[in-house]
C-alpha positions in Angstrom: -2.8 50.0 4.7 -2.7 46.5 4.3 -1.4 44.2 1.7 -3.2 44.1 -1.0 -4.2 40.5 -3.3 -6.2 40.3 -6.4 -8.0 37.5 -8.1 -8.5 37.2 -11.6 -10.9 34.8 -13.0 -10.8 32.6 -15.2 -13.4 33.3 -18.6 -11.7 33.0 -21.9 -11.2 36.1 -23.9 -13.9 38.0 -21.1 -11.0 37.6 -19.0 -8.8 40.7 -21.4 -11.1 42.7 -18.8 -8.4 41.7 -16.0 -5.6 43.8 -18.5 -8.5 47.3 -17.9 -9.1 46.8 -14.3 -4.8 46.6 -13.4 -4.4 49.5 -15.4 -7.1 51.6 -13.5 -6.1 50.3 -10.5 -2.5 51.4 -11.3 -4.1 54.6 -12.1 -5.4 55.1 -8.6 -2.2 53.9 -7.3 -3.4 50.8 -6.3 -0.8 47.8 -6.6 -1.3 44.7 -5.9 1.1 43.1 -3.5 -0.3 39.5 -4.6 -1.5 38.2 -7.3 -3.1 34.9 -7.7 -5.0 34.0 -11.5 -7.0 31.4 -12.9 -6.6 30.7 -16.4 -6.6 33.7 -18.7 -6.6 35.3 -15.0 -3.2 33.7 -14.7 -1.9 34.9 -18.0 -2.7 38.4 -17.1 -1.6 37.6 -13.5 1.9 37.0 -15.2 1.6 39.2 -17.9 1.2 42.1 -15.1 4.0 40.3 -12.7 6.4 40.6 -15.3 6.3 43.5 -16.3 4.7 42.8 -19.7 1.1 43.9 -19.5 1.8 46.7 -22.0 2.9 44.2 -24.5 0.3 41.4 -23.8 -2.4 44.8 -23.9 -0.6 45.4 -27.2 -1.0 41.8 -28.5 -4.6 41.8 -28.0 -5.3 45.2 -29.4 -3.9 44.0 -32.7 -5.8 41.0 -32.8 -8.8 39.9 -35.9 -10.7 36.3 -36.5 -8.1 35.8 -38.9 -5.1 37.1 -37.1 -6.0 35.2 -34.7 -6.8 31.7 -35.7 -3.2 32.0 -37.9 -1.3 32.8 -35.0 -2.6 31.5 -32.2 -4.6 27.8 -33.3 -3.3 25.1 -34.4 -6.4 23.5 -35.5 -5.3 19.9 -36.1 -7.4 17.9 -33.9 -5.0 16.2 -32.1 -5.9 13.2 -29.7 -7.0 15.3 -26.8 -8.4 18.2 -27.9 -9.1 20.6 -31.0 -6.2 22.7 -30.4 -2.8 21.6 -29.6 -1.4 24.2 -28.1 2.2 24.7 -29.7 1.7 28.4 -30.8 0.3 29.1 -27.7 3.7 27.9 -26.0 5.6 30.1 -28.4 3.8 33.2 -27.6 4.1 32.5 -23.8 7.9 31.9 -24.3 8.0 35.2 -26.3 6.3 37.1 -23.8 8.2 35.6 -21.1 10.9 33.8 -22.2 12.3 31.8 -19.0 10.8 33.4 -16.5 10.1 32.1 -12.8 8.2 32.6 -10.4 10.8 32.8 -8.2 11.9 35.6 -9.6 9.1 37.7 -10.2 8.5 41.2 -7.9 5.2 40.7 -7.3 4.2 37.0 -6.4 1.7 34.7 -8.4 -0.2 31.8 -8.4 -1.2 29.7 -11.1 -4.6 27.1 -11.0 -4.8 24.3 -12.4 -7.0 20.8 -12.3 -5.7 17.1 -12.4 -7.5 15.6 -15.0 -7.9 12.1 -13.3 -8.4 12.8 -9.9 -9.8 16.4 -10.2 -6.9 18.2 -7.8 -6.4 21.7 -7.2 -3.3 22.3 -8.7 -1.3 25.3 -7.7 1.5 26.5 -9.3 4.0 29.2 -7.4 7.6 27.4 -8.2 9.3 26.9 -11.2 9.2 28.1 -14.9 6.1 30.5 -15.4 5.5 28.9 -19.3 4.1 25.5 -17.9 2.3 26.6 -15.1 0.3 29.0 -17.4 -0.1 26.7 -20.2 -1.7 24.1 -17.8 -3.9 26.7 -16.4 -5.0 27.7 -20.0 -6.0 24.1 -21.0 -9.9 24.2 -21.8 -11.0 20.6 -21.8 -12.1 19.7 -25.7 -10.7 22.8 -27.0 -6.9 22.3 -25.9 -5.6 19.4 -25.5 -4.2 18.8 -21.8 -1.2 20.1 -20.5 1.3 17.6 -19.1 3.7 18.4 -16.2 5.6 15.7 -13.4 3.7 13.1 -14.8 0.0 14.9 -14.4 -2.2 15.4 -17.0 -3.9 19.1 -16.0 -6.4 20.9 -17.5 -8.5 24.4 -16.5 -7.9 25.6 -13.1 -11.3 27.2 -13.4 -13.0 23.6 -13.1 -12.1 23.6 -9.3 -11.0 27.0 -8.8 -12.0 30.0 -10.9 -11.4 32.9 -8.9 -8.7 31.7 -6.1 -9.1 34.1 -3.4 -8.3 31.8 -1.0 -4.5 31.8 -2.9 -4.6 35.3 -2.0 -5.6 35.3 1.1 -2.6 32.4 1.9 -0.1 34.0 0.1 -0.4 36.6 3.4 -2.7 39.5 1.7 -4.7 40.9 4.0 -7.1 43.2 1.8 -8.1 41.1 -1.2 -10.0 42.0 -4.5 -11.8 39.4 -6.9 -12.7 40.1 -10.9 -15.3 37.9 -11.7 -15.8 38.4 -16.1 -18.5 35.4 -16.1 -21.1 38.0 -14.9 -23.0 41.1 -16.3 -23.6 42.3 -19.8 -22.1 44.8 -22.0 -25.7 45.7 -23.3 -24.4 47.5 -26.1 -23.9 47.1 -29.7 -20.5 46.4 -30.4 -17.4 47.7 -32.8 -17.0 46.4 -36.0 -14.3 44.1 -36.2 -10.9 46.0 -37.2 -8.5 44.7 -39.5 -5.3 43.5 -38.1 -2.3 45.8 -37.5 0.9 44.3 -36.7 2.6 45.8 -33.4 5.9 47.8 -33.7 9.6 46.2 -32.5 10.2 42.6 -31.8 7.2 40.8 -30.9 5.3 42.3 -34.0 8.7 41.0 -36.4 7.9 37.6 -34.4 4.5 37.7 -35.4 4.9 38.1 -39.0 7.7 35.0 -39.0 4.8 33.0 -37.0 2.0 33.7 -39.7 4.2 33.1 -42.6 5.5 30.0 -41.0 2.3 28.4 -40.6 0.2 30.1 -43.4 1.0 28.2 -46.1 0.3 24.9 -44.0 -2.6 25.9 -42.2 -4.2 28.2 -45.0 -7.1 25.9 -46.7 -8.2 24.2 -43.0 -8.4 27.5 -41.2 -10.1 29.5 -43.8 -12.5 26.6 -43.0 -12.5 27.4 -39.6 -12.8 30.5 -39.9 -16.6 29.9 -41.0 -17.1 29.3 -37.5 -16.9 33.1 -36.7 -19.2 34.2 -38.9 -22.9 35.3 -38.0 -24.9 32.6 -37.7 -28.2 32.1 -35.6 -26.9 28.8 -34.3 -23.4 28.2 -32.1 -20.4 26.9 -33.7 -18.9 23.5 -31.6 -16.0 26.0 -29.6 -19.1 28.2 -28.4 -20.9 24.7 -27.4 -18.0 23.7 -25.6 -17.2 27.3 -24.6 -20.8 27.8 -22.9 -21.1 24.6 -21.2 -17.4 25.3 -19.4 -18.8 28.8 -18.7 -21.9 27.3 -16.8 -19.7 24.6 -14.6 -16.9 27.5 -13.9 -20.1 30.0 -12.9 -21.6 27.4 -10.0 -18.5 26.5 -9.0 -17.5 30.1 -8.8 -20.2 31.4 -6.8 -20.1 28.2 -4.1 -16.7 28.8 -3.9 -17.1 32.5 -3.5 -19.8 31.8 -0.3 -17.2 30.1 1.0 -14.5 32.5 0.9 -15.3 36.1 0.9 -13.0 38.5 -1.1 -12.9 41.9 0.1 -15.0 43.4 -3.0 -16.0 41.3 -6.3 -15.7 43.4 -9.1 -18.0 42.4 -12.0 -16.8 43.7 -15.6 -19.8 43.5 -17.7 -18.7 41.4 -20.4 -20.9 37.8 -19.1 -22.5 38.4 -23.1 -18.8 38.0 -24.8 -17.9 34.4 -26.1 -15.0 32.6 -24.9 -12.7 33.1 -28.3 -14.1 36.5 -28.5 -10.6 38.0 -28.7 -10.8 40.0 -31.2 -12.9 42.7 -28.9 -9.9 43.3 -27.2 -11.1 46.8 -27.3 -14.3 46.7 -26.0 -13.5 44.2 -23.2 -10.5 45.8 -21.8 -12.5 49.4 -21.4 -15.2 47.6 -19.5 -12.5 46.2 -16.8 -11.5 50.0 -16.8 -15.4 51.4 -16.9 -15.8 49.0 -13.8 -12.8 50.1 -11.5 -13.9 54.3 -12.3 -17.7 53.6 -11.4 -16.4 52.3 -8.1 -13.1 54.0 -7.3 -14.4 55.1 -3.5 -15.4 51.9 -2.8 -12.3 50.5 -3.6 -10.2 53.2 -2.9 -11.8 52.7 0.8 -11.1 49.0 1.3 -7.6 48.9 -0.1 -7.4 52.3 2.6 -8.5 49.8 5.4 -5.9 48.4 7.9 -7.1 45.0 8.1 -10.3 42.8 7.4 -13.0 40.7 8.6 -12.5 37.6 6.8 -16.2 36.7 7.6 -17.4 40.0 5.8 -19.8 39.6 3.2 -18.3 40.7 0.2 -20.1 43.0 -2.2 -20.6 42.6 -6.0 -19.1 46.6 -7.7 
């Protein structure tokens, strides 16, 4: 069998799909032996390169509109964006707290974009926390990431399913998700109320919302307006669904260009991009998706080597 790469899109909270489609694939013992993400594919990437999807699974699983804009937003507008980004940080260093990629057992590769010139930035050295934090940055909603001088933004702008990382990290069989296509087509859960997760990261949770609650409380109950039902879209779901459109073109020109072995297609293209808080439903449909094609995949990954020029087919 060959070596195996995956790449996980980029798509906002459709991208909690990538965390259902590892674990099925795990299930069918199939492991990746390369993984390169774009960016809530890259958090996943590193989340499952780590050895911490479990615990990012867990994180998302817990996770309300409330819960989630107290301990994961910082709404202050800041000169760059709508969010700054700070929590963010401290969850990524509490997930991975100075991790490399040099030392991880599976390899990863992070995108990114160069704001001023519009590079292709890839990360594969260093301290994981950056590299995933640059990869993260939606432009308007966080402000930028800056590393050596570069101001960076979404990887998906250039890049939003790098399987040509894959392939030139040496995998020979390679796997794509794409989240930005399909449709769950079915009425959703109600929205559950928080529960805090067990041990150390849910005690780290509770010291992040009482630290910022008090601060925060009276803007983000504000906010949190924006989440309600309302026939019209709120200005993250603007900015949101235009950076869906531009990642989708780019995605599928891209994807002419280089051919992954098999594009797997989660339906989740209806969820927003904050839509975190259907963790649930999201991660089940990356799992739904793997099942309804387990001999296709299961035949692929079987296959010695590949035809780069094969067309690949959408599962």
């Amino acid at each position: 069998m060959g070596k195996i790469g995956i790449a996980l899109g980029s798509g906002g909270a459709r991208g909690l799909a990538h965390i259902g489609v590892l674990e099925e694939l795990a299930a069918m013992d199939i492991h990746p032996d390369f993984v390169a993400g774009t960016s809530i594919g890259s958090l996943v990437g590193a989340g499952y390169c780590t050895g911490n999807l479990e615990e990012m699974k867990a994180l998302a699983l817990e996770m309300d509109v409330r819960t989630f804009l107290f301990r994961f937003m910082d709404f202050g507008f800041p000169h760059s964006g709508i969010i700054e980004g700070k929590r963010i940080n401290d969850m990524l260093e509490e997930l991975m707290p100075e991790a490399t990629f040099e030392e991880l057992n599976i390899p990863l590769r992070c995108i990114a974009t160069e704001l001023k010139s519009g590079e292709e930035i890839v990360f594969s050295t260093g301290k994981l926390q950056p590299a995933i934090r640059a990869s993260i940055s939606i432009p308007g909603v966080f402000a930028p990431a800056q590393h050596e001088g570069r101001i960076l933004v979404d990887g998906g702008l250039v890049n939003p399913i790098p399987v040509d990382q894959a392939r030139d990290m040496g995998a020979e069989i390679i796997l794509a998700v794409d989240v930005n296509q399909g449709c769950l087509q079915r009425q959703l859960a109600p929205r559950k109320p928080s529960r805090k997760p067990n041990g150390k990261l849910g005690e780290w949770l509770g010291k992040l919302e009482d630290k910022w609650r008090e601060k925060d409380s009276e803007r983000l109950e504000k906010i949190k307006e924006w989440f309600e039902p309302n026939p019209l879209p709120n200005l993250v779901d603007v900015m949101g669904g235009t950076i869906h459109i531009i990642e989708n073109q780019v995605g599928r020109m891209r994807l002419k260009l280089d051919k992954p072995d098999l594009l797997l297609a989660p339906e989740v293209g209806d969820m927003e991009m904050f839509d975190f808080h259907h963790a649930e439903e999201l991660i089940k449909a990356g799992r739904n998706c793997v099942r309804e094609n387990a001999d296709k995949i299961r035949a692929c990954c079987q296959r010695e080597s590949k035809d780069a020029n094969t067309p690949a087919r959408r599962l």
